[in-house]
C-alpha positions in Angstrom: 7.7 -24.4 -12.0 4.4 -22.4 -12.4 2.2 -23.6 -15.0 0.5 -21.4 -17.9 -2.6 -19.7 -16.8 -5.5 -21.2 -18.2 -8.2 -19.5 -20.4 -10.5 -18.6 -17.8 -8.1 -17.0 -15.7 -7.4 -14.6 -18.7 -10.6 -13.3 -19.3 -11.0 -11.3 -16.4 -7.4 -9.3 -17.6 -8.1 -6.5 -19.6 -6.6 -6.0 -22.6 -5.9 -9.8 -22.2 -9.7 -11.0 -22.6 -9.7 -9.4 -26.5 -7.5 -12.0 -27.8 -7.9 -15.3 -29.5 -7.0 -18.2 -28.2 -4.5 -18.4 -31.1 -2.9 -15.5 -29.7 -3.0 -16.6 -26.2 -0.9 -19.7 -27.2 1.5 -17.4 -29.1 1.9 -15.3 -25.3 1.9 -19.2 -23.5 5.8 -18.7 -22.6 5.1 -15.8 -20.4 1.4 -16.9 -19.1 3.4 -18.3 -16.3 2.5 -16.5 -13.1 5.8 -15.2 -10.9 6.2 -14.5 -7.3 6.7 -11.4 -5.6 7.4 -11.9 -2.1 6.5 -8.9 1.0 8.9 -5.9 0.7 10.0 -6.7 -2.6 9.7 -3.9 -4.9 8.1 -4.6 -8.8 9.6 -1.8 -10.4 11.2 2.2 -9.6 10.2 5.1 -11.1 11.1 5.7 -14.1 11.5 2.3 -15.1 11.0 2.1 -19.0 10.9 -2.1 -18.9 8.3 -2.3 -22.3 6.3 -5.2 -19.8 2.9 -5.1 -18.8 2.0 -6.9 -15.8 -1.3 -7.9 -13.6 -1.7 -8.4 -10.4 -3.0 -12.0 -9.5 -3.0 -12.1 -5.7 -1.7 -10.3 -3.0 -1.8 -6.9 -2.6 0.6 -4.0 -3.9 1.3 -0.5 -2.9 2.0 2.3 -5.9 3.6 5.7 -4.8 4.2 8.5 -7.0 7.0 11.3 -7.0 4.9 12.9 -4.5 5.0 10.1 -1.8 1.1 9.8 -2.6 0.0 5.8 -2.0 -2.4 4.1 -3.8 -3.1 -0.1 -2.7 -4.3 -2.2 -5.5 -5.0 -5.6 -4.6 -5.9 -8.8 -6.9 -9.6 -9.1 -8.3 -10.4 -5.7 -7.7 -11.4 -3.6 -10.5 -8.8 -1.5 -10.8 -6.5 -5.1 -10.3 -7.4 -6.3 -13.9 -5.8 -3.9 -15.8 -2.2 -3.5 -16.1 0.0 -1.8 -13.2 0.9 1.6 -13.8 1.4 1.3 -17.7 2.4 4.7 -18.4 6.1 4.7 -19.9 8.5 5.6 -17.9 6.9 4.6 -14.9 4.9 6.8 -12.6 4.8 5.3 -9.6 7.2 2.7 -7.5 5.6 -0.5 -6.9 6.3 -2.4 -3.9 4.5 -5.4 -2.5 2.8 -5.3 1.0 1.7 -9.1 1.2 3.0 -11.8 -0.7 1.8 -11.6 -4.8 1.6 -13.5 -7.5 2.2 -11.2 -10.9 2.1 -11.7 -14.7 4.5 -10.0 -17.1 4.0 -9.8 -20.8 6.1 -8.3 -23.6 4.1 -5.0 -24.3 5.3 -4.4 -28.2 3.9 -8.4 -28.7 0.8 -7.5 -26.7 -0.6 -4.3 -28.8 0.7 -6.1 -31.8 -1.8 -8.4 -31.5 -4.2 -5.8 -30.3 -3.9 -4.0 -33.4 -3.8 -7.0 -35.4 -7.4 -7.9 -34.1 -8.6 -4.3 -34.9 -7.5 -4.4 -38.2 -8.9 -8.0 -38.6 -12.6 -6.5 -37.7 -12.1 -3.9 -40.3 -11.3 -6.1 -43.2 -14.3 -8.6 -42.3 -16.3 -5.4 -42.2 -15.3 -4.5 -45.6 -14.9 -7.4 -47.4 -19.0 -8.6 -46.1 -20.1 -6.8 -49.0 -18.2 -9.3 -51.2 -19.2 -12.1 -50.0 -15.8 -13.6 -48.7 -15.8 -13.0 -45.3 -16.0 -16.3 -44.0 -13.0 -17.7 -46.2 -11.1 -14.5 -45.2 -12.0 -15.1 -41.9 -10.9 -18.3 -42.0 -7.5 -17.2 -43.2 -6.9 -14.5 -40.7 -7.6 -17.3 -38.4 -4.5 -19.2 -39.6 -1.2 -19.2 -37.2 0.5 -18.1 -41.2 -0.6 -14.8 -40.7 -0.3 -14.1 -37.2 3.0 -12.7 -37.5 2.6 -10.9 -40.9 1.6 -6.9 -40.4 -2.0 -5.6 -41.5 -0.8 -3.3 -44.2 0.8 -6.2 -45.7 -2.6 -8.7 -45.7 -4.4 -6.2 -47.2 -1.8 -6.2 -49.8 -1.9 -9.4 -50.2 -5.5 -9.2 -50.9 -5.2 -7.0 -53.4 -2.5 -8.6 -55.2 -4.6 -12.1 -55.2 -5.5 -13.5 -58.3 -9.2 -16.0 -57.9 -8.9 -19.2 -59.9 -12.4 -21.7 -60.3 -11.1 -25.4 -61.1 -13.4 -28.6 -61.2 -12.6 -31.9 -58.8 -9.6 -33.6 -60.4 -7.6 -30.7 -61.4 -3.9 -30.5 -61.0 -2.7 -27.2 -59.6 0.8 -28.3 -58.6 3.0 -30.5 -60.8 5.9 -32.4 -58.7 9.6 -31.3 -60.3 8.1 -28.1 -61.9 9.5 -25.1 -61.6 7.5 -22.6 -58.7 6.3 -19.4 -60.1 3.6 -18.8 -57.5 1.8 -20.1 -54.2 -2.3 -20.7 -53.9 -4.6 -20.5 -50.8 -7.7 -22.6 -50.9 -11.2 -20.4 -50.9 -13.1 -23.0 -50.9 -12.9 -27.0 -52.0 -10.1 -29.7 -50.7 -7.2 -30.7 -52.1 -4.4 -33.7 -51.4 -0.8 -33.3 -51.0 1.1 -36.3 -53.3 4.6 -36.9 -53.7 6.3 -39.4 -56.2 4.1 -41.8 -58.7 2.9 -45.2 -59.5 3.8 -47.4 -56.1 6.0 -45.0 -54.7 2.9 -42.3 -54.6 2.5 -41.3 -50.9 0.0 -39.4 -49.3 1.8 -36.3 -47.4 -1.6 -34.2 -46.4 -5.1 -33.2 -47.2 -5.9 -29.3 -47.4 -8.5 -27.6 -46.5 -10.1 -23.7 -46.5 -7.6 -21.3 -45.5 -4.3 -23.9 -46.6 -1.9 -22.3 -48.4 0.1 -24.6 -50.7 3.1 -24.3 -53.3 5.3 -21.5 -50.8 7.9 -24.0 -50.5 9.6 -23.9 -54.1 9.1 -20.0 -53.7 11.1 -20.0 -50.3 13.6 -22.7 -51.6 14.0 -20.9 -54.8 14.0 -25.1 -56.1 11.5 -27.3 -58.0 7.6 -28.4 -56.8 8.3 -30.8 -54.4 5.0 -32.5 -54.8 1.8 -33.0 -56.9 -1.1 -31.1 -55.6 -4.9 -32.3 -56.9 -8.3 -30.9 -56.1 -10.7 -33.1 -54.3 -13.7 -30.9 -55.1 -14.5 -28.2 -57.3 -12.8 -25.5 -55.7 -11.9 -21.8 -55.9 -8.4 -20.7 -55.5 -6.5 -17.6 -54.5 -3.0 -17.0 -56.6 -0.1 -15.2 -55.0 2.8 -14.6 -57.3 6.3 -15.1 -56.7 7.8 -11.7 -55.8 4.7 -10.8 -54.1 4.7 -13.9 -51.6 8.8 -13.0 -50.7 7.8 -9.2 -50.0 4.5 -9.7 -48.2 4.8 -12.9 -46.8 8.0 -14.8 -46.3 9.7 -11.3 -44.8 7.4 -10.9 -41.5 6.6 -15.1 -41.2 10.2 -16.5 -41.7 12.0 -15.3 -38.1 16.2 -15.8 -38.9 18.4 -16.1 -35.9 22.3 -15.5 -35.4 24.6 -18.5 -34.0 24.4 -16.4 -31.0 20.6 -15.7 -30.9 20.0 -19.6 -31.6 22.2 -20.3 -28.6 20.1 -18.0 -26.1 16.6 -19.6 -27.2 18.7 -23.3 -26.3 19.7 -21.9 -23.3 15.7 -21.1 -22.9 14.8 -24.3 -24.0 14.7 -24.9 -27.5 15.2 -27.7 -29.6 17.7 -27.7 -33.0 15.3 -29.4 -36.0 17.6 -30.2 -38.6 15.7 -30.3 -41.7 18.4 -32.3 -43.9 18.6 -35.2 -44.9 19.3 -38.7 -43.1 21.9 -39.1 -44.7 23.5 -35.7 -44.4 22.7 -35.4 -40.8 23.9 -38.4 -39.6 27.6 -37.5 -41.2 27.1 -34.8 -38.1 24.5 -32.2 -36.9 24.2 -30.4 -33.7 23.8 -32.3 -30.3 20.6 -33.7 -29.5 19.3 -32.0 -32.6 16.0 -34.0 -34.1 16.0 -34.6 -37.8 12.8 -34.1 -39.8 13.9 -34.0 -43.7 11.8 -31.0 -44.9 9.9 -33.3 -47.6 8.5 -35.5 -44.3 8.4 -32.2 -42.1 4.5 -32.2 -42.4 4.0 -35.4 -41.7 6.3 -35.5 -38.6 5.2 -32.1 -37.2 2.4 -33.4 -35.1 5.6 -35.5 -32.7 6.4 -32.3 -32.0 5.9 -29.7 -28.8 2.6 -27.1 -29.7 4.7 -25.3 -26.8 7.9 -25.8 -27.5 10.5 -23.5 -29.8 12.4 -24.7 -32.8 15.4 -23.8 -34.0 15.7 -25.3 -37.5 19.2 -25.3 -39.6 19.8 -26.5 -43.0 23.1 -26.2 -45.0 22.0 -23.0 -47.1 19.4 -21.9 -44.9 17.0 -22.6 -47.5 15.3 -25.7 -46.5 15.0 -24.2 -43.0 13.1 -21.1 -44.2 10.6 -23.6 -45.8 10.8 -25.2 -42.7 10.0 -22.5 -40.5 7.3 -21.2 -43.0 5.3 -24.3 -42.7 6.0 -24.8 -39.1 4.4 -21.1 -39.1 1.4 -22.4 -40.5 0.8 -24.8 -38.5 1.4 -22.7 -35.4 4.7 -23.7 -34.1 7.3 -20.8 -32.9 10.1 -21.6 -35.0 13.2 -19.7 -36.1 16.0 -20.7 -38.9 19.8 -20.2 -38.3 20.6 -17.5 -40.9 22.0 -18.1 -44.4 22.5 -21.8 -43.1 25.5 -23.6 -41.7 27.5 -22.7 -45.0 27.7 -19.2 -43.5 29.5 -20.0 -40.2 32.9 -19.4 -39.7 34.5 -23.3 -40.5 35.3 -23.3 -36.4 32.2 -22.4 -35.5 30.9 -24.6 -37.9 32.6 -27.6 -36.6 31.6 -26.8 -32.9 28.1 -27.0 -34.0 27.8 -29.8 -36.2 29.9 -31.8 -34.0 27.6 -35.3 -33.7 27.5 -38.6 -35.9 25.5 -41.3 -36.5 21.6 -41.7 -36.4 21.3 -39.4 -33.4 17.5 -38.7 -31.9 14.2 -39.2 -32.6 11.2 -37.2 -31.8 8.0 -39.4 -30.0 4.7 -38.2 -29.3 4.1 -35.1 -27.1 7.3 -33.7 -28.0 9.5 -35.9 -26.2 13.3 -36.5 -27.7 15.0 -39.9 -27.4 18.3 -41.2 -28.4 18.1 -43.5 -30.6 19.6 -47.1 -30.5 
């Protein structure tokens, strides 16, 4: 199989060479190049397939409803943009020598086009205020790659700017969540339990956004969140975070739209606990209890997509949130096991005992 073209190879594609590389890993899955051999034809006329593709090598021959020819061949000038990208299509494409082509979703493509626009325009405006770099941070994030950018700016409006000294608890493990923060400036450390059993879960900085998971959980603080440094804070309440944020970030999937992205190579994350998954969960599905999910993410694939399942669908919406933010593609299995029909149920959930473990680089082993 092809691999992924690299960054270099991108630049010279236009509208390609505008993105991030953030956004270049979000298109990875179809940066794979594909072979068009001699005679075979790319697409009719009239073809309304919503992809964009370049030509890499080889050469290609474009007629129009005229019979009118025109040869484009790879690293010209004309080669770097996308082929005929007019909706339905103009022209008939058919390949004279042997090619090498790239196809990429076009709805994903000028999403992330306009997303970068409207990123330029909120920088621009919010200069003045002396935020930008925080905000710029932010936009940064693989959180908000996926949320609209009527809904940041939203978001920025609806923000509420907090200044708390070193030592200051934001987050109180076991109380109830009425909000979510993202850090402007400062550190902070993720702690669950007390006394010996205290652990360490993660440290936060610029840009983190902390607290979403008793929002999306609709459950208690799950952990103790201090400040490592004076710090400045941006609030986000409840019913704000659910319209603005959780919507667009937190992707839900049918039975039968989780099976196609297995058939495609994803990987079930059940996001239970040990002890509930090994009474049964899916074949060779990894468990990663949510409360240790951000400590285990970094065993798992930056290229790989996850298909998490909980018994409400709760937990997995966390999961996927946070998976979000820490750019994984991830999906949860709508409303949770509890809404399957009890066969389906059963023909999903249908291995026990301790099941498989997740090593470094993404790789899943049974384990013994």
């Amino acid at each position: 199989m092809s691999e992924p073209l690299t960054l270099q190879q991108l630049r010279s594609l236009v509208p390609l060479n505008a993105l991030s590389e953030q956004q270049w890993r979000e298109l990875r899955a179809q940066l794979v190049p594909q072979p068009l051999l001699a005679g075979q034809l790319l697409f009719r006329r009239g073809d309304q397939a919503r992809l964009s593709y370049y030509l890499l090598s080889g050469e290609l021959v474009l007629r129009d409803a005229d019979g009118a020819e025109v040869r484009l061949e790879a690293g010209s000038e004309a080669g770097c943009h996308p082929i005929s990208p007019s909706l339905p299509r103009l022209h008939e494409a058919l390949a004279v020598r042997d090619c090498s082509l790239l196809a990429v979703d076009s709805a994903t493509l000028a999403r992330q086009l306009t997303w970068n626009s409207a990123h330029q325009d909120l920088l621009l405006e919010r200069s003045a205020e002396g935020d930008s770099e925080w905000l710029e941070s932010l936009l940064a994030s693989p959180l908000l790659a996926k949320v609209p950018p009527a809904n940041v700016r939203s978001m920025l409006e609806r923000l509420r700017r907090m200044e708390l000294p070193a030592g200051s608890q934001v987050v109180t493990e076991g109380e109830a969540g009425d909000c979510c923060y993202f850090l402007q400036s400062g550190r902070a450390e993720v702690i669950r339990g007390a006394g010996s059993d205290q652990q360490l879960l993660a440290e936060l900085d610029v840009g983190a956004c902390f607290g979403e998971e008793a929002l999306l959980g609709d459950c208690p603080r799950n952990a103790s969140i201090t400040l490592l440094a004076d710090s400045v804070l941006q609030r986000l309440d409840r019913e704000d975070f659910l319209e603005l944020l959780k919507a667009p970030v937190v992707d839900e999937v049918s039975l039968g739209e989780a099976a196609r992205l297995m058939g495609a190579g994803g990987q079930w994350l059940d996001v239970r606990l040990q002890e509930e998954y090994e009474r049964a969960h899916a074949p060779q599905a990894l468990n990663m209890p949510l409360h240790l999910l951000r400590l285990k993410a970094r065993l798992l694939d930056g290229d790989g997509t996850y298909l998490c399942y909980c018994d409400s669908g709760k937990r997995s919406a966390s999961a996927v949130f946070m998976l979000s933010q820490l750019g994984f593609r991830a999906y949860a299995l709508r409303d949770g096991l509890d809404a399957l029909p009890a066969v389906q149920r059963d023909a999903l959930i249908s291995e026990v005992g301790a099941g498989y473990l997740a090593r470094s680089g993404g790789r899943v082993e049974r384990s013994r």
